[in-house]
MARVEXTI-945478 format. One line per 2 residues: their letters; for each residue y, z negated, x negated of C-alpha. Coordinates in steps of 0.2 Angstrom, whole numbers, padded with zeros to 4 digits, always signed. Layout:
BEGIN
A = Y:Z:X ~ ... $
//
This chain:
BEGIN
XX = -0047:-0087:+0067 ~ -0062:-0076:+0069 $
XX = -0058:-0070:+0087 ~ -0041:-0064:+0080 $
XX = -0050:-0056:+0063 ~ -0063:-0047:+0076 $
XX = -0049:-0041:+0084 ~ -0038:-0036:+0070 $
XX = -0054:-0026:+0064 ~ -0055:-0015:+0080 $
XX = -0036:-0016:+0081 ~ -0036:-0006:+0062 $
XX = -0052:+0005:+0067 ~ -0042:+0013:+0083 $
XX = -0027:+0015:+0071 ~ -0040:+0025:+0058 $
XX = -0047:+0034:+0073 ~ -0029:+0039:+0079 $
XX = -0020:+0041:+0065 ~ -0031:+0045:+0049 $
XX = -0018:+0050:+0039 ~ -0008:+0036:+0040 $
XX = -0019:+0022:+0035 ~ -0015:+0020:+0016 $
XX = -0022:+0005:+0015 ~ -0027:-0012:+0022 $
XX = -0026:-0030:+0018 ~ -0028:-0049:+0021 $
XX = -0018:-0059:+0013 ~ -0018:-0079:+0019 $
XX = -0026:-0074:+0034 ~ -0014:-0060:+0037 $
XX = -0020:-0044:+0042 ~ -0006:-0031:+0031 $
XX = -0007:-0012:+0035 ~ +0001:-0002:+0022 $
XX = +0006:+0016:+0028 ~ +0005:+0030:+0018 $
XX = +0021:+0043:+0014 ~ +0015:+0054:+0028 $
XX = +0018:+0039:+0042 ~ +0036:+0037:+0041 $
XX = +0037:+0056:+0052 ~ +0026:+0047:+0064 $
XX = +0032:+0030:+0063 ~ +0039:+0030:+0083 $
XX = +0022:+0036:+0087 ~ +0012:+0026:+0080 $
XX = +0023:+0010:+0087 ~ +0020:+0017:+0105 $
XX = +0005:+0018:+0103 ~ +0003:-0002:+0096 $
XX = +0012:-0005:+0109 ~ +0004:+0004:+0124 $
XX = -0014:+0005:+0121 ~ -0021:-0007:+0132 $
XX = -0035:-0012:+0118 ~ -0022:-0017:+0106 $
XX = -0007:-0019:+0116 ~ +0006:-0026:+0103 $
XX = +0022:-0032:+0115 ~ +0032:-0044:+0104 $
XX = +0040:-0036:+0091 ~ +0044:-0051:+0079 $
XX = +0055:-0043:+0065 ~ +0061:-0027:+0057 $
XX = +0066:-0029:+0038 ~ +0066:-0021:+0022 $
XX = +0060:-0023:+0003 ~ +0067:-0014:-0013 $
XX = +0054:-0015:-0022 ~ +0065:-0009:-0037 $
XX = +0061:-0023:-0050 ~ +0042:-0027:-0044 $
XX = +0033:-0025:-0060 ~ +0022:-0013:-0058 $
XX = +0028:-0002:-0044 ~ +0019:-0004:-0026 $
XX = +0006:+0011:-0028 ~ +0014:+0021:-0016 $
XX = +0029:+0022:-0029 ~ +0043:+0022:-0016 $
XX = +0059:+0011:-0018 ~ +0060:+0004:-0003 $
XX = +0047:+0000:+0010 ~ +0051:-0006:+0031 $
XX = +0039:-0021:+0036 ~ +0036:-0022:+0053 $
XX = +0029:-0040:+0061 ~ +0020:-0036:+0078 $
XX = +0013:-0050:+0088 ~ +0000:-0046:+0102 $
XX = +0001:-0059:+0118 ~ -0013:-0054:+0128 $
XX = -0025:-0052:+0111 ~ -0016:-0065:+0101 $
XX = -0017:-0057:+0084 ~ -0003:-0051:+0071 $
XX = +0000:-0036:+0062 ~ +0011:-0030:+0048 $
XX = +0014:-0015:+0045 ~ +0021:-0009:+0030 $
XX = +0030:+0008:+0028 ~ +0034:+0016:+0011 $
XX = +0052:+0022:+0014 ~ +0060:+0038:+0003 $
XX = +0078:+0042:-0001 ~ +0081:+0059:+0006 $
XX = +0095:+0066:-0001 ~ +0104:+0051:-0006 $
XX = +0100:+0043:+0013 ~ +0087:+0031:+0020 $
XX = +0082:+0038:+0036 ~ +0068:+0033:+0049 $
XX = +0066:+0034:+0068 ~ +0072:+0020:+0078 $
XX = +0058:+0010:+0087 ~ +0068:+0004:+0099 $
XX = +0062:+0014:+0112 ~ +0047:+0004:+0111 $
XX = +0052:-0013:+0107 ~ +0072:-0018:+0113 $
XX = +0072:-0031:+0100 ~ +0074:-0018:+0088 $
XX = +0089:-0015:+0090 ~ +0096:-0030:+0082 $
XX = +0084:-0030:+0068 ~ +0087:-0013:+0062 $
XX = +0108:-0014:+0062 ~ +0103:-0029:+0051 $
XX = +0090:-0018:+0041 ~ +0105:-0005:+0041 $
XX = +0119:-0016:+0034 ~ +0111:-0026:+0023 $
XX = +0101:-0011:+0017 ~ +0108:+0006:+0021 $
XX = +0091:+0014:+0030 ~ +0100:+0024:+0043 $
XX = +0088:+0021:+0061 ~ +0088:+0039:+0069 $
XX = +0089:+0038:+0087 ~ +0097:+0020:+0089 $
XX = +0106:+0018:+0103 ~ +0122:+0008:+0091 $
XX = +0116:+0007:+0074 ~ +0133:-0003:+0066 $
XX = +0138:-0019:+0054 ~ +0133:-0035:+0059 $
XX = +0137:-0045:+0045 ~ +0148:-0035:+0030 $
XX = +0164:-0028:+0038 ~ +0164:-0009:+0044 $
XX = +0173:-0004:+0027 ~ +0163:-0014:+0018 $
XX = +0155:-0001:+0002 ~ +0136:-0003:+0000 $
XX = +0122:-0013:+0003 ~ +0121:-0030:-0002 $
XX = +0102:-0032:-0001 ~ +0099:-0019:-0012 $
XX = +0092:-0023:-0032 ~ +0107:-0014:-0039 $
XX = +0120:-0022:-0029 ~ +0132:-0031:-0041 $
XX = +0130:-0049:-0040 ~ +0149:-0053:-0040 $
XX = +0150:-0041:-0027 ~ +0162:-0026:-0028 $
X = +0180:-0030:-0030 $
//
């Protein structure tokens, strides 16, 4: 447990060093080491994944899941006051440590959009069509962002907080 703490804590230092401005804030909760983004990280969000990914000191190669939270009936409101926010689970082999990261997401003009990270991790792919049906975050640059589960004419999004319960008829 301490090797992967020790780690986690340079891990989160080369992220400061790198990407100051999109460190919102950092926490360990049961041992898990959670990086909450600020705002200003989703326009990097690519970036900073290649380089989790690539840095040989860090080297995050298993992307363990892409999901989503709304946040819509937390009481009170994540600090960062968005809707929604992208949680990103990344396992590092070679270091053996975890990371969440956690990214404050904005509707833009009545759209969830982000950039794809499958360039960096393949396994995105399947993840962020889920992310995208279940949730409607539109995943720029991914290579067939569709339904997986909720037919192709299905209307909305059925993990959302305001989705009706019954369903739409």
């Amino acid at each position: 447990m301490a090797r992967e703490q020790n780690n986690t804590d340079n891990i989160i230092q080369l992220i400061k060093d790198k990407f100051p401005a999109f460190i919102g804030k950092v926490e360990t909760v049961l041992d898990e080491t959670i990086v909450i983004l600020s705002k200003d990280a989703a326009s990097g969000v690519l970036t900073l994944c290649q380089f989790l990914h690539d840095q040989p000191d860090i080297s995050f190669d298993y992307l363990a899941f892409v999901t989503a939270v709304d946040t819509s009936s937390y009481t009170p409101l994540p600090e960062h006051g968005c809707r929604y926010e992208l949680v990103y689970q990344l396992f590092s082999m070679s270091k053996g440590c975890h990371l969440r990261l956690k990214l404050p997401l904005d509707e833009q003009d009545g759209e969830l959009k982000i950039d794809s990270v499958t360039p960096v991790w393949k396994s995105a792919e399947f993840y962020e069509n889920e992310v995208f049906d279940m949730f409607g975050v539109h995943f720029e640059g991914h290579p067939d962002l569709r339904r997986m589960y909720m037919p192709e004419n299905w209307e909305g999004h059925p993990l959302r907080k305001d989705y009706p319960l019954k369903g739409r008829q």
